[in-house]
N, C-alpha and C positions, 0 to 999 in steps of 0.2 A: 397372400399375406395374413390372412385373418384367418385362414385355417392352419397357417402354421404356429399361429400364436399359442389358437385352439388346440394344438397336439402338443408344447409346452406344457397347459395347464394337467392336459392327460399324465405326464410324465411324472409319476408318484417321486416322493420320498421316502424314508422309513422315520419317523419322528417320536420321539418318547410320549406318552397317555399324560404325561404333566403338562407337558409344551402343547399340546395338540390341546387339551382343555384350557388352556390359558389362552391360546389364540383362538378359538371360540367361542369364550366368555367376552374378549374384547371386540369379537366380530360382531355378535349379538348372536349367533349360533345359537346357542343354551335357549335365549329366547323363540325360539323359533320353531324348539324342538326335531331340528332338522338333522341335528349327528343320532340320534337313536340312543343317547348315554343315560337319560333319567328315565326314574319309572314314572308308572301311569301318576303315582299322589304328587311327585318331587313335580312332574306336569303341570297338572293345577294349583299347585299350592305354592311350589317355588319356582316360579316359570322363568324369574326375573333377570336378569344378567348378572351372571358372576362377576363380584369386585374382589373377590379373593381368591389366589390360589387355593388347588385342595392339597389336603397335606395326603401326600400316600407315605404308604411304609416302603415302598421300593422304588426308586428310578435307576430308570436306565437311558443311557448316556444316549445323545441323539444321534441317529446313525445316518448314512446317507449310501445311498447304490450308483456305481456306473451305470449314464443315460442309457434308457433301451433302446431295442429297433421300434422306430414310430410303424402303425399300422394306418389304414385309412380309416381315414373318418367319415361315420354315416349320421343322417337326421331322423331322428323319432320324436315324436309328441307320446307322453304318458295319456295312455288311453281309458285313466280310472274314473269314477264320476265323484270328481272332485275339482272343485271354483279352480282350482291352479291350471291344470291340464300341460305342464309343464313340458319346456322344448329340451330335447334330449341329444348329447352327443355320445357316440358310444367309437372306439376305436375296435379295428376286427382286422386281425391278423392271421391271415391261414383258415380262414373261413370261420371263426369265433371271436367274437366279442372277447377283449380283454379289460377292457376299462371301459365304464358310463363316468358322465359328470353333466350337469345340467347347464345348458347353453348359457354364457354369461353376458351374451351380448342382447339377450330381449330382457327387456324390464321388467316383469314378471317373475320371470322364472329365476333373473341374476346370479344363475353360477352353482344355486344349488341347489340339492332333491332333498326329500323329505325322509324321516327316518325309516320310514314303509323301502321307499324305491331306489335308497341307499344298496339293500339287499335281491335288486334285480339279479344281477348274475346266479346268485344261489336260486334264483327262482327259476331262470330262463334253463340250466342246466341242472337240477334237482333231478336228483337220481329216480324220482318217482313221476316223472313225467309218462302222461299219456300217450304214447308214441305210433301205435296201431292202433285199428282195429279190431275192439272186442266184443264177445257174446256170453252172456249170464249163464254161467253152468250150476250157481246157487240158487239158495232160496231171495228173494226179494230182499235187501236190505244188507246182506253178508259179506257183499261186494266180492265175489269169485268170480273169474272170467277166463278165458280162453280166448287164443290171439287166432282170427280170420282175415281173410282178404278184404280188401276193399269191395270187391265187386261181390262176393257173399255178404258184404253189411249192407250195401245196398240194395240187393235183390231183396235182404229179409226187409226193408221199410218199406219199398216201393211195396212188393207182396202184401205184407201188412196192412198201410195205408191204402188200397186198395182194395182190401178186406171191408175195411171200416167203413169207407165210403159207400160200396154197392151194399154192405148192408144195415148200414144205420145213419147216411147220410154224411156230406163232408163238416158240416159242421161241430160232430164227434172228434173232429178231431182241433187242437190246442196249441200253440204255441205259449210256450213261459220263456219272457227273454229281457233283459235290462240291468245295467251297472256293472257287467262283468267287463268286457273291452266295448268301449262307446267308442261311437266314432260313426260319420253318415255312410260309409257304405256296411261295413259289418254289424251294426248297431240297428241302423236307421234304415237302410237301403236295400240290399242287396236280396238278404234272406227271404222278406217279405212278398219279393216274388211268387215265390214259389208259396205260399200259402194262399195265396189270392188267386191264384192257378187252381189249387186245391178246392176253396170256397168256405178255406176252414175257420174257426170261430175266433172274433177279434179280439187281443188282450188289451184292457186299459192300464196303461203302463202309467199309473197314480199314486207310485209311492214315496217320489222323492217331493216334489212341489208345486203340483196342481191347485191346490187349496188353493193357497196366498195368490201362485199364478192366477186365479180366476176369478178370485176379488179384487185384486189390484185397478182393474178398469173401470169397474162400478164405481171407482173416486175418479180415478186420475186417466180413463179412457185409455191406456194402454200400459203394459210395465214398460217402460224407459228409466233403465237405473245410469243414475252416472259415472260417469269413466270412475275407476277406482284409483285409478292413478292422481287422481284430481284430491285424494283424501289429504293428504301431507298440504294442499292449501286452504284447508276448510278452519274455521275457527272452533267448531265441536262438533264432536265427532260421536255418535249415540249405537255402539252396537247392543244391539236388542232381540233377544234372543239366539242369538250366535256365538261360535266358538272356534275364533278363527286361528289362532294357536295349537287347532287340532285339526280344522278340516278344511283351514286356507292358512297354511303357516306360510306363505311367500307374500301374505297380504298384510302381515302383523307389521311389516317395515314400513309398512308407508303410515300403518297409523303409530309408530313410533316418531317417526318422522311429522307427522301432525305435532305430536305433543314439545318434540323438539323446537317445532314453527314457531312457538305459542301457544297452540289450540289445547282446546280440554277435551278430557275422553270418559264416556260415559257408558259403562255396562250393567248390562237387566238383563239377569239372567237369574233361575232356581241353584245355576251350580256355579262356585267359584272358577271362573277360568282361568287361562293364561293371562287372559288382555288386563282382567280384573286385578291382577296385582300390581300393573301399576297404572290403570285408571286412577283418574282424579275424583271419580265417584265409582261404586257398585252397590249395584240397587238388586240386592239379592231377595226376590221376590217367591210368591206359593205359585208353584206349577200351574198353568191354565188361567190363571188369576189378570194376564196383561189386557185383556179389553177395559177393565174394571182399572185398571190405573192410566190407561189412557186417555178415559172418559174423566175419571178423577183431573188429572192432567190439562185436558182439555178447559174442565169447569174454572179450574183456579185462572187460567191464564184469560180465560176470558172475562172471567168477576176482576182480574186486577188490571184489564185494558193493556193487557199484553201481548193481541193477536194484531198482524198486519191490515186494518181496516182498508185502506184503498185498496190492496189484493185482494179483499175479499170483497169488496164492491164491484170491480172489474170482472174477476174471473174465476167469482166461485156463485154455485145459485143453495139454497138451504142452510141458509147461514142463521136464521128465524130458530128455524127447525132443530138446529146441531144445538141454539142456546136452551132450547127447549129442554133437549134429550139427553143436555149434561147435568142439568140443574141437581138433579138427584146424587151424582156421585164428590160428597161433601169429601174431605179430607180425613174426616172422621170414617165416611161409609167404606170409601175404599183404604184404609192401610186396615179397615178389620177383615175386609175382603181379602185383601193382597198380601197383608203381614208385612208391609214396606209401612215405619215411621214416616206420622206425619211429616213432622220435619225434614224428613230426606224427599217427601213428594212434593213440598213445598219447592225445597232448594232445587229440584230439579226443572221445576216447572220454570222457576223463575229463569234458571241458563239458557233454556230450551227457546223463553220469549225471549228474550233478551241477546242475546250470542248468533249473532249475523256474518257471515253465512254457516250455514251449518248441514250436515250430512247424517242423514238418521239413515241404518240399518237392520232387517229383519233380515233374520236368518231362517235356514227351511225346517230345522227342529223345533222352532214355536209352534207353524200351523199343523205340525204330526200331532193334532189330539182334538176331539170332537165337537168343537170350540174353533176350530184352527183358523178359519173366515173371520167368524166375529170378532175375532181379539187382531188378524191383520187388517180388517177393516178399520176397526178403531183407530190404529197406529197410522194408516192411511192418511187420517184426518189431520194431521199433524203439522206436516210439511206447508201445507195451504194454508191454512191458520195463522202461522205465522209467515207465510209472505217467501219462503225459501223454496219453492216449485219453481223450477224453470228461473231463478233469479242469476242462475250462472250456472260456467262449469264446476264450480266446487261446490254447489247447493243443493238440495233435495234431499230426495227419494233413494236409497237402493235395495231391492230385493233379487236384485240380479243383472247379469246383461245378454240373457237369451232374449230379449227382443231384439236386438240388433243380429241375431244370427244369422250367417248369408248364405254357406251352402245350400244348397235344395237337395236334398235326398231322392224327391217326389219319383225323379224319371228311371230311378232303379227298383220303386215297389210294384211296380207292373197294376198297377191300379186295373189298368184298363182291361186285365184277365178277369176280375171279379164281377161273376155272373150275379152274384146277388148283395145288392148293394145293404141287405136291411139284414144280413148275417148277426146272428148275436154276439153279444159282446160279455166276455170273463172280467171282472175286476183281480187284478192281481193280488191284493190286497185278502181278498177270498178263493185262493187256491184250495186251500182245505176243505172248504165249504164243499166248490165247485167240483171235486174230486171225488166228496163223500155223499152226494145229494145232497148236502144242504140248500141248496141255490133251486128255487123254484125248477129254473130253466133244466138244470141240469138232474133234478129227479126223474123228467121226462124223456129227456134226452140225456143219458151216460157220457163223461168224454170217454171215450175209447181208444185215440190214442194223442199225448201228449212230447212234444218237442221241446229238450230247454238245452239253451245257448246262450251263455254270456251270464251265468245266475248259478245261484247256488240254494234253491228255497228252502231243502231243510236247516240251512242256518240263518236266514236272512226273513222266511214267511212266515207270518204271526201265526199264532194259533198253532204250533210245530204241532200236537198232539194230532191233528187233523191233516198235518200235510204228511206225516208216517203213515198213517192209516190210510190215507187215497194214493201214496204210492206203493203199497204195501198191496194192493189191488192184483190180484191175478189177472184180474180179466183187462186192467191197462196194459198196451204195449206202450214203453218208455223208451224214446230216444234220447242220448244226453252226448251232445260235444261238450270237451272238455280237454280243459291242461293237465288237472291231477285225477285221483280215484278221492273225489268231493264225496259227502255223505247222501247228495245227490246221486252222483254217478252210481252207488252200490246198489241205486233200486233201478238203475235202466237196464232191459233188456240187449241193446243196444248201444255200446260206448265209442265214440266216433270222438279221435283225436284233432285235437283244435289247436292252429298257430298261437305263438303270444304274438305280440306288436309287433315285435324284433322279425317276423318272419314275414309279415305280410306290410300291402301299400294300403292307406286308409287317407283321411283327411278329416281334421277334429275342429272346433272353434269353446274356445272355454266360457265361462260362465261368471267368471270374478273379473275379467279385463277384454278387451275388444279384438281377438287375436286367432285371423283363423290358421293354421297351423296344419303342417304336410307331415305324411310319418313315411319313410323311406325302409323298406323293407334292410337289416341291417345283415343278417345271415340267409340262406335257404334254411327252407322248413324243415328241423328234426325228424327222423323215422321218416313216416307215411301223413304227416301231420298236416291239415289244410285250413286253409281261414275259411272261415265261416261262408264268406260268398261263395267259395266253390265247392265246400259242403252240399251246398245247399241246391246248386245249378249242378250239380253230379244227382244227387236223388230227382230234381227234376229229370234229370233226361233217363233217368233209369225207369221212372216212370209212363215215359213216351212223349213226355211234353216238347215240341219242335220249335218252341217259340225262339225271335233270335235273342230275346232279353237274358234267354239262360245260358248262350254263350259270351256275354260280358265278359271282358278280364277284370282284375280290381283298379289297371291303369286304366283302364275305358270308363269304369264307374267313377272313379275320382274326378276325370274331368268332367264328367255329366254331374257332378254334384257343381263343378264351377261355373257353369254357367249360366247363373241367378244374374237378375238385372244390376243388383249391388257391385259383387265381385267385375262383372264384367266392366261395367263403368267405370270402377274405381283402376282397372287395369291390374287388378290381382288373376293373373294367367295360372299355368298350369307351369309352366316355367320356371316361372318368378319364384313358385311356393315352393318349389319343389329344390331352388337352389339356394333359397336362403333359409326355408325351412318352417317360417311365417312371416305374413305381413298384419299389420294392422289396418279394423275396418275405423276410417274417419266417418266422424258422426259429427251431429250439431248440438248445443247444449238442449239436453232433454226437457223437452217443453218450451224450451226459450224463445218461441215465437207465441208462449200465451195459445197455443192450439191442441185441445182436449177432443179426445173422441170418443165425449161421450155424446149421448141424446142431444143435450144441451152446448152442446161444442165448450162446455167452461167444466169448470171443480166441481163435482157434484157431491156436497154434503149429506143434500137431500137427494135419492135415487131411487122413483119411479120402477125400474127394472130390479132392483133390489127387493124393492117390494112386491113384485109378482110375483117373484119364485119364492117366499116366504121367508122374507127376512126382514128384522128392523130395518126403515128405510134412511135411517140416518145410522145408529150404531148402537148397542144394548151390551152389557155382561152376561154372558149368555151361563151357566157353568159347565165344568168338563162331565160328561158322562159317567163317572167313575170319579167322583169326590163329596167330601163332607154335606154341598148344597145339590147336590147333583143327584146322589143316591145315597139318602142318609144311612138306608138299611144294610147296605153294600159297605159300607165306610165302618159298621160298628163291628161286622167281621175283618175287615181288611182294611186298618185305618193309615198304613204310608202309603204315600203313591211312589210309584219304581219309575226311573228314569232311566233310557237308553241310548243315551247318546254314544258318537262315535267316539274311536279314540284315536292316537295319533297313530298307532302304530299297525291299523287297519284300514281299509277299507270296505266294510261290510264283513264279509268274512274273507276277502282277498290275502293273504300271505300269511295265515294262519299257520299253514304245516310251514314255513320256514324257520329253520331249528334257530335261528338268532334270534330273530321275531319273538317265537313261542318262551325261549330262556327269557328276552327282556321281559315279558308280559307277566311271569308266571303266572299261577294258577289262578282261574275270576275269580273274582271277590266283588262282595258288596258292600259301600257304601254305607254307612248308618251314623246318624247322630248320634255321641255321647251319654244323651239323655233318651233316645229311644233303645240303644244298648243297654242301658243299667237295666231300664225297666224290664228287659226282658231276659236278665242274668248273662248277658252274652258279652262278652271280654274279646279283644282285640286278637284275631287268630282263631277264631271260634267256627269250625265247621258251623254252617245253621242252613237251615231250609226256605227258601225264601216261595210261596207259595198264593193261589187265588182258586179259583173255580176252573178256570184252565188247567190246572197241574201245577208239579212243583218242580223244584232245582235244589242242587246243593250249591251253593259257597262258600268262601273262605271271609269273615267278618272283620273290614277294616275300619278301625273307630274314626271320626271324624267330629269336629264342632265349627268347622271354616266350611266343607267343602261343599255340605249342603245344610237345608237349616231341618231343625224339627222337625220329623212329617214324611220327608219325603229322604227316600233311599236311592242309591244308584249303584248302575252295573254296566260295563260300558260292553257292546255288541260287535263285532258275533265272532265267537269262537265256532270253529267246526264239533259238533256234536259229539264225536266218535274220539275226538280229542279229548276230552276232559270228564273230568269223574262223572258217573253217571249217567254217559252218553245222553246228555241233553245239556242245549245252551241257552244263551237267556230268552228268547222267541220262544221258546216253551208256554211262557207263560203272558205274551203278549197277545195285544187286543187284534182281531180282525174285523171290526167294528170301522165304517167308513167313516167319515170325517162329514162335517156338514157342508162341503161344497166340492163338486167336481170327481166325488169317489176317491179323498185323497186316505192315507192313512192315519194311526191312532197311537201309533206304538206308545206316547207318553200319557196315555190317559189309562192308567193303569193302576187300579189299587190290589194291594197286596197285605200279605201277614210274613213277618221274618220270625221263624222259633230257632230255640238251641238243635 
């Protein structure tokens, strides 16, 4: 019954671009950015729901087609690293996909895709797909190739890594891999075998949200964010640092849904967003600046006896301490810090005590900057102050809901092949480094040969100028699976064609709602084209390794990821997922039994552990690396700081070459205030150079006085390089500089100069 409903919704219309925007102004569509129809500014600036028709110069009349032949329907999960991770229906007729639409029946996901995966089809069948096996007959970087066998590609890596091994140890040799298709077996799982086999050197995969992840416990003893679904009953709702109309639009409805409740909505953030246009406040704040208004925040609410005293008698310890350590951040000290009017630090502070229950969120673009700890620390302190931890389901904390994640990947990384458990570890974050000698380790030791899968660094890794030049390396051998010919793929010697989703079986669990989620292989694999786990257990055994882990299929791996004590308890089978496509993991209100693990089993304002790795052991304004207080000297060459956040119509550099995509995006541009434009003679349309000590970039100069303030510029991430003027994109000129906890990344701690 419910898949023929589902083959219904599949069954198109032809409807005129008037009627179609009219019924998605009244859906909330436009808000959500989910049809793909506004540009990037029309995004942040007018995100809101259309109350008026648009007037076009032509319509055409609404048409309608005799029903077609229904095809079957298959389940995919979107496998991008993105809070949604949305359930996917796709219809396939004759062995192809003819229609996707997003599963309407989970809560999440409700019916539809984003303006990015609107354009699957062009993606999954894009004439430039990687379909064989190839080998580099250019120079490094030109991307020339010639089509070989399978069994010549793998003789040449086994041959190779072999090389490298007997004579420079396995360690030389690299894996780079993260955000391209996530998911526990091709992601998390499968591949890792065979490295651990190998004894090769381990990548710290730290550049989406380690930081924040790694502070989080020092307060509140573990991340436990609350159901998101729970937002729509919360009385105010604080996103902070987030921008979820770009990188969680299927999240934006519940917190519409809040405001519709009653509740108030409250956004801090450096850049106007979507959510921001119709928050009830936007506290549009200076980059890196949020410890320093937390601390502010904190001070007021406790000088006006607006903290939940018996919670904090019960179940928090340093509470002496925190009145100690806020004392300093007057009203005055922080809006000169932050550049947020007193009066709006005021009024916020007061909602914030006052407005029971309530749900504060941090997003993982705050902690990307060298600062990223201390200012989620601060924000930490928040929740418990005022008595909203664990006080219900609609109360707290969320900075995510990967701590409830239940697959176990563990038993497909062959752990137990790794002869040497104290192997060194790459930060991903410093690829360039580690490529060029920068890296102690790696002056000494060369990598020699590198493996990347699921990635795309020369558009996505900082410091680009250093990641050209280390693959640019004659003496690296480069292996690269892959969908398209990426600006990656042109520097591997080696191009080994890689399934999309649609081709292979995986199992995912998202990170915005409690949902773990089956992906149902929808067609066979194009060409010669293989998922990554058998990738990977092909060059093992080409290598000679016998183990039986490298005969796994991906149906055997999937269910060895289900069988974690969670899933199996809960009776989430292999069955179950697999016929309904996800279930939901049930939880208990996060915290709600008052049990902290931390030191102290309570709140820890004051943190002992904190203080031994060297940190305030309550909370401090620390500043970013790269600003006015931070590096004065640095600030009077390069006084705006550049912002990189995502934007909707990417994922990293994910669907860059699709020609619908690339037309809505046109050419990058950067961001600039009004009054940082005049000053520097540059008018709206203005080719200009946007540049640091790293290198520089061309863009196209779009004037702004809403979307950021004074100071700071923005350029939203990542074009493919090879695409756009100049062959370089905005990574050109970001930070490879870790972040102060956990090796996370920097990318918005960034000062710059913009000339004509």
């Amino acid at each position: 019954m419910i898949l023929d409903k589902i083959k219904d919704l599949l069954t198109t219309k032809l409807i005129s671009r008037r009627s179609f925007l009219k019924s998605s102004a009244a859906s909330g569509i436009a808000l959500l950015g989910l049809t793909g129809c506004a540009s990037e500014e029309e995004e942040i600036k007018t995100v809101e729901v259309i109350t008026e028709e648009p007037v076009l110069k032509e319509e055409a009349p609404a048409q309608t087609v005799a029903p077609r032949e229904k095809g079957t329907i298959s389940r995919q999960t979107c496998p991008r690293n993105c809070y949604d991770t949305c359930s996917i229906l796709s219809e396939v007729k004759d062995g192809r996909i003819t229609h996707i639409t997003g599963d309407p029946t989970n809560p999440i996901t409700a019916g539809g895709l984003c303006a990015k995966m609107n354009h699957y089809l062009s993606w999954v069948y894009h004439a430039d797909r990687v379909l064989y096996p190839m080998k580099r007959v250019g120079a490094k970087g030109e991307g020339k190739f010639e089509q070989i066998t399978w069994d010549e590609a793998l003789e040449t890596i086994a041959t190779k890594t072999k090389e490298s091994v007997d004579k420079y140890g396995p360690e030389t040799v690299l894996k780079y891999y993260f955000s391209g298709t996530l998911g526990f077996v091709h992601n998390y799982g499968m591949p890792h075998a065979f490295f651990n086999k190998v004894g090769a050197s381990e990548l710290a995969t730290t550049v989406c949200s380690e930081t924040g992840g790694a502070t989080v416990p020092y307060t509140h003893g573990k991340n436990l964010g609350v159901d998101p679904e729970e937002i729509p009953n919360t009385k105010l709702y604080v996103s902070w640092g987030a921008s979820e109309a770009t990188t969680n639009v299927h999240g934006v409805k519940f917190i519409k849904q809040c405001k519709e409740n009653g509740g108030k909505v409250v956004v801090i953030n450096p850049i106007r967003t979507g959510v921001a246009t119709f928050a009830d406040m936007f506290i549009q704040i200076k980059p890196g600046t949020d410890g320093a208004l937390a601390l502010g925040v904190i001070n007021y609410i406790i000088e006006n006896n607006l903290q939940d005293q018996d919670y904090i008698d019960a179940y928090t310890i340093g509470y002496d301490e925190l009145k100690t350590a806020v004392k300093e951040y007057t009203l005055e000290k922080v809006s000169e810090i932050t550049g947020v009017p007193i009066e709006q630090i005021e009024t916020f502070a007061k909602m914030y005590g006052e407005i029971k229950p309530s749900i504060l969120r941090t997003g993982d673009g705050l902690q990307r900057n060298s600062n990223g700890s201390s200012m989620v620390r601060a924000i930490t302190l928040l929740p418990p102050l005022v008595g909203t931890l664990g006080a219900g389901a609609n109360s707290g904390y969320y900075y995510g809901t990967g701590g409830y994640w239940a697959p176990d990947a563990g038993p497909l990384t062959g752990k137990e092949l790794l002869e040497n458990p104290n192997r060194r570890t790459i930060n991903m974050n410093e690829l360039g480094k580690a490529l060029t000698g920068g890296l102690e380790t790696t002056k000494e030791l060369p990598i020699s040969t590198l493996m990347v899968f699921n990635s795309n660094p020369m558009a996505i890794t900082q410091h680009g100028k250093l990641v050209r030049e280390g693959l640019a390396r004659e003496d690296l051998f480069t292996v690269v699976a892959e969908i398209f010919r990426t600006d990656t793929a042109d520097y591997a010697d080696i191009l080994l064609p890689a399934t999309t989703f649609f081709e292979c079986e995986d199992v995912h669990q998202d990170y915005f709602g409690l949902y773990v989620r089956h992906n149902s292989p929808a067609i066979e694999p194009l060409g010669e084209c293989k998922s990554n786990g058998d990738i990977f257990n092909a060059i093992a055994k080409k290598m000679g390794y016998t183990e039986p882990i490298f005969d796994m299929t991906n149906t055997e791996a999937v269910k060895a990821c289900l069988q974690s004590e969670t899933l199996v308890s809960q009776g989430i089978t292999y069955d179950r997922l697999k016929e309904n496509g996800w279930a939901k993991i049930a939880i208990d209100v996060p915290f709600g039994d008052k049990k902290f693990l931390t030191p102290s089993g309570k709140v820890e304002f004051y943190s002992e552990k904190l203080k031994e790795v060297g940190f305030h052991p309550v909370a401090e304004y620390v500043p970013t690396a790269e600003s006015k207080d931070g590096s004065p000297e640095l600030f009077e060459k390069y006084p705006l700081t550049l912002m990189t956040p995502h934007t909707k119509n990417l994922i990293n550099s994910q669907m860059y070459n699709i020609a619908q995509i690339k037309d809505l995006m046109g050419e990058p541009v950067v961001y600039i205030h009004t009054d940082d434009a005049s000053k520097r003679g540059i008018v709206d349309g203005d080719k200009v150079n946007v540049l640091n000590d790293r290198g520089s970039i061309v863009l196209i100069a779009k004037l702004t006085s809403t979307i950021t303030k004074k100071g700071t510029v923005l350029s939203f991430s990542c074009p493919w390089p090879k695409l756009v003027e100049g062959g370089k994109s905005i990574n050109e000129i970001t930070s490879d500089r870790l972040s102060d906890m956990a090796g996370g990344s920097t990318y918005h701690t960034n000062l710059v100069q913009v000339t004509k």
